[in-house]
N, C-alpha and C positions, 0 to 999 in steps of 0.2 A: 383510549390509548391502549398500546397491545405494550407487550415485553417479548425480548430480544435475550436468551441468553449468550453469556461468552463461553467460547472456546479453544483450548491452545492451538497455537498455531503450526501444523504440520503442512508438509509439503504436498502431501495426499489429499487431503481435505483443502487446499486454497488451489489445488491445482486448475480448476475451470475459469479461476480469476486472476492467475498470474501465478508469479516464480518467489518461492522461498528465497531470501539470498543468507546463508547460513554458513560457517566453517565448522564443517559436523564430521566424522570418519577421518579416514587418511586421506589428505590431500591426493587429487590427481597430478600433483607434476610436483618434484622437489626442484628449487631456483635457487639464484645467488651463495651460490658454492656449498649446496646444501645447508642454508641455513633459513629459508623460509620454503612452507608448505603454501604451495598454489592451486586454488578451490576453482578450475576454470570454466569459460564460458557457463555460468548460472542465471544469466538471465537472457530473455529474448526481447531485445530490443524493436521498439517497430515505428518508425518516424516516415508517416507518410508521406508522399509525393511537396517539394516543396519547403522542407524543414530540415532541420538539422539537429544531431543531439545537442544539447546543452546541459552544464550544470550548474546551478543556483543553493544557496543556501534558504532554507526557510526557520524561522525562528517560530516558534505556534504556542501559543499559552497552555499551559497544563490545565486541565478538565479532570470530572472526580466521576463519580460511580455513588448512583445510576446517574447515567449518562442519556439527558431527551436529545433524541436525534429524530431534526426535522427539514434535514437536506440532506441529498446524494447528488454528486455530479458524478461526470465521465467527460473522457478527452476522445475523441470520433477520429484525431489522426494522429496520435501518439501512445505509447506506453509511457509510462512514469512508474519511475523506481523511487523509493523512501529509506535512505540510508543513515540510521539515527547517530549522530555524533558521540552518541552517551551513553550507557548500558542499561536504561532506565527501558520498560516493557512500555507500548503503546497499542494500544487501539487499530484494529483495521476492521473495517465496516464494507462491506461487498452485499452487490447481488444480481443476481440473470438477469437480464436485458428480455424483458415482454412485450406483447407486442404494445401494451398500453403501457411503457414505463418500467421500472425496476418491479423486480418481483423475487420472493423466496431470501430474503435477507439473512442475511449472517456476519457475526460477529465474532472476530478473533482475538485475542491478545498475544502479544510475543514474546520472549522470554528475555528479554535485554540485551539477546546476542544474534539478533534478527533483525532483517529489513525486510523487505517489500519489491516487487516489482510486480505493476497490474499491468494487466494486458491490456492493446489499446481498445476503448470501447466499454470496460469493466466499469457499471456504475461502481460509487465507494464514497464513502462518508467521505467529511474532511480530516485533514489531520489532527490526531488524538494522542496527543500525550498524555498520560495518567500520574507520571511524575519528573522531577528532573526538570533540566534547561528545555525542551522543546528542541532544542538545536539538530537539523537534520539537513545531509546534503540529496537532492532531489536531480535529478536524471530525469528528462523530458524532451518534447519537440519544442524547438525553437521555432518559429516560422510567422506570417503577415495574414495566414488564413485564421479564422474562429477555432478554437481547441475546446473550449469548453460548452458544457450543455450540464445544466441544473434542473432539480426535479426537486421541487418543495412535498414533503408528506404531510398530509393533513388527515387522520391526527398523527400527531407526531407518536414517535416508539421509544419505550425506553427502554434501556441498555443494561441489564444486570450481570452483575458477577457470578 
């Protein structure tokens, strides 16, 4: 078994696997009679042929540290976003698409005032909560075609702080 360390999550460094979604600087647009700041278009959505956005709640049990991680999946016709309902920091697990499988792993943590949006196609751990409810609103393709593709790792990796 190998080790994985974590790293915070910036928008530089996650950029090959999706979109920071973050209210960070000055808002680009001032709304509602000057009283909210609007952080616009920050993610890129991608719902292939066939599908349609949807959003879903997911409820996910909290995990600790280290963390053995011995599966990655990816969605082949959608992006999914991970919008945490709580301020508690989580886990995101990514990595290149090779030609045998995921390759070059990396792990993130957020800082409580982050979500997620992976690109579609973006292997990535499952969802990791580290503390808190779990409670998160999820952004995805709705659709009747197969979304998902899992890749079990043997031996599995663990996840250090």
């Amino acid at each position: 078994m190998s080790d994985l360390r974590i790293e915070p999550l910036t928008a530089a460094a996650f950029a090959p696997f999706g979109d920071v979604l973050e209210a960070r600087g000055a808002a680009d647009r001032i709304i509602n009679q000057g009283m909210c700041g609007r952080y616009h278009d920050r993610a890129r959505l991608d719902f292939g042929p066939g599908g349609r956005a949807g959003i879903s709640i997911f409820q996910a049990r909290t995990r600790s540290l280290p963390y053995r991680l011995d599966l990655v999946e990816r969605h082949p016709e959608g992006s999914q976003a991970f919008l945490p309902m709580t301020d508690d920091p989580f886990l995101v697990i990514v990595a290149e698409a090779g030609p045998d499988g995921p390759t070059g792993l990396r792990a993130f943590i957020t800082d409580g005032a982050q979500g997620v949006n992976l690109h579609r196609g973006t292997w990535h751990g499952v969802l990791t909560p580290l503390s808190g409810s779990g409670l998160f609103a999820v952004v995805d393709r709705i659709g009747t075609s197969a979304n998902l593709q899992e890749y079990p790792l043997d031996p599995a990796i663990i996840v250090r702080a």
